[in-house]
C-alpha positions in Angstrom: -8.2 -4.8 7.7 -8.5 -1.7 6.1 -5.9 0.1 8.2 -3.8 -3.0 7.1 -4.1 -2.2 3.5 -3.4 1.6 3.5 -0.3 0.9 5.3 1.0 -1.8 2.8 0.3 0.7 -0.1 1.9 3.2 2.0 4.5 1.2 2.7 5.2 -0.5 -1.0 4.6 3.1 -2.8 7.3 4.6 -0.2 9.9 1.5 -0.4 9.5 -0.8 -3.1 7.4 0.9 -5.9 10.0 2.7 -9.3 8.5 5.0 -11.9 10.1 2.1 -14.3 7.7 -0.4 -12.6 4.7 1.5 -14.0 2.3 0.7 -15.3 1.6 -2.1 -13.8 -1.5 -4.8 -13.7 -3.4 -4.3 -10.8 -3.4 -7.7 -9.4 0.5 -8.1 -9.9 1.0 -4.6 -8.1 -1.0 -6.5 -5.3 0.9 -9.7 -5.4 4.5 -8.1 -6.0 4.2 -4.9 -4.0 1.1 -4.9 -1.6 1.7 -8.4 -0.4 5.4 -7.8 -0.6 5.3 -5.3 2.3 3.7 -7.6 4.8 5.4 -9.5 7.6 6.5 -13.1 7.0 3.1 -14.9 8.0 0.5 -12.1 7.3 -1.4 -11.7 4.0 -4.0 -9.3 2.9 -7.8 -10.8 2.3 -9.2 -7.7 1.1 -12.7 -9.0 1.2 -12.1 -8.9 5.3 -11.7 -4.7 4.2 -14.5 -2.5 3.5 -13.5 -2.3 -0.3 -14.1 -6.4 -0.6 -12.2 -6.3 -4.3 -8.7 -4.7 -5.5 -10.9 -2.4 -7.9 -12.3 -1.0 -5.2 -9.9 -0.8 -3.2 -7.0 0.9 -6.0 -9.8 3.5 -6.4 -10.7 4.4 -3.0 -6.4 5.1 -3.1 -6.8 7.0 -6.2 -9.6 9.5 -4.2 -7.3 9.7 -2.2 -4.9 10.6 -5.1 -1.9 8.2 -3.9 -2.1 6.9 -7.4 -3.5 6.6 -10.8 -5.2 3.5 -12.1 -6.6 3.2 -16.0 -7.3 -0.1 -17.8 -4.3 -0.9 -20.0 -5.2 -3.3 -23.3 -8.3 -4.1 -20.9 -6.8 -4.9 -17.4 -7.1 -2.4 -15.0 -2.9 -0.9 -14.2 -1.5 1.1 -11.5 -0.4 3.8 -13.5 1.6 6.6 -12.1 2.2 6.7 -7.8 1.9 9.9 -6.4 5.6 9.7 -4.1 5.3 13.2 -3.3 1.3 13.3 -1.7 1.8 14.5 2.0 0.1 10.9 2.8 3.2 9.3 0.8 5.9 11.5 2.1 4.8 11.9 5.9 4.1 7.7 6.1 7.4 6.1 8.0 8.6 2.4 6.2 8.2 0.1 9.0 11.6 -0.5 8.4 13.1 2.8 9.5 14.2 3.6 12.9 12.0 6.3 13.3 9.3 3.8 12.6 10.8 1.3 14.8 10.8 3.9 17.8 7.0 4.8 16.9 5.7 1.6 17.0 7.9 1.1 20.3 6.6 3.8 21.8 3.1 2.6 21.3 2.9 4.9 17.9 2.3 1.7 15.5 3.5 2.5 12.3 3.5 0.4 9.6 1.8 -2.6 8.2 3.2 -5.0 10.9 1.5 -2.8 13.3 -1.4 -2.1 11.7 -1.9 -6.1 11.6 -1.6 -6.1 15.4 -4.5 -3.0 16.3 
């Protein structure tokens, strides 16, 4: 499960998420790019993860400095998105071919993938 939720912020910072986007409440940045990611039939519990709440999880990506998160008018917000961390720029949208041929190939790259392993 948590290999599942790096990918889908991998994948929603790399193909979905805009600088005009931000910031953005946390629990709409899960609903609207997070769970946006995800194959048709797969959703995201993240209390089956190791972070068991967004909070927790949204900070455990901003160690990893992926992003930013700091509450706005009291709700916790996404920020800023760091596009060009080597994590963010080296990750392949399952939706590329490159992707496609990695997860192919056995590679598994990707959310859809990581919902497989």
């Amino acid at each position: 499960a948590d290999r599942l939720a790096e990918a889908a912020l991998l994948e929603a910072i790399k193909t979905r998420v805009k600088a005009a986007d931000l910031p953005c409440e946390a629990s709409k940045f899960l609903s609207t790019f997070i769970q946006g990611v995800l194959p048709e039939g797969v959703r995201l519990d993240l209390r089956a993860t190791s972070h068991k709440k967004l909070a927790k999880f949204l900070a455990s990506a901003e160690k990893k400095k992926w992003l930013k998160v700091k509450a706005v008018f009291g709700q916790d917000s996404v920020v800023e998105v760091a596009w060009s961390h080597p994590d963010v720029e080296a990750y392949q949208p399952r939706n590329s071919a490159s992707s496609t041929e990695t997860a192919a190939a056995g590679g598994g790259a990707g959310p859809a993938a990581a919902a497989e392993a």
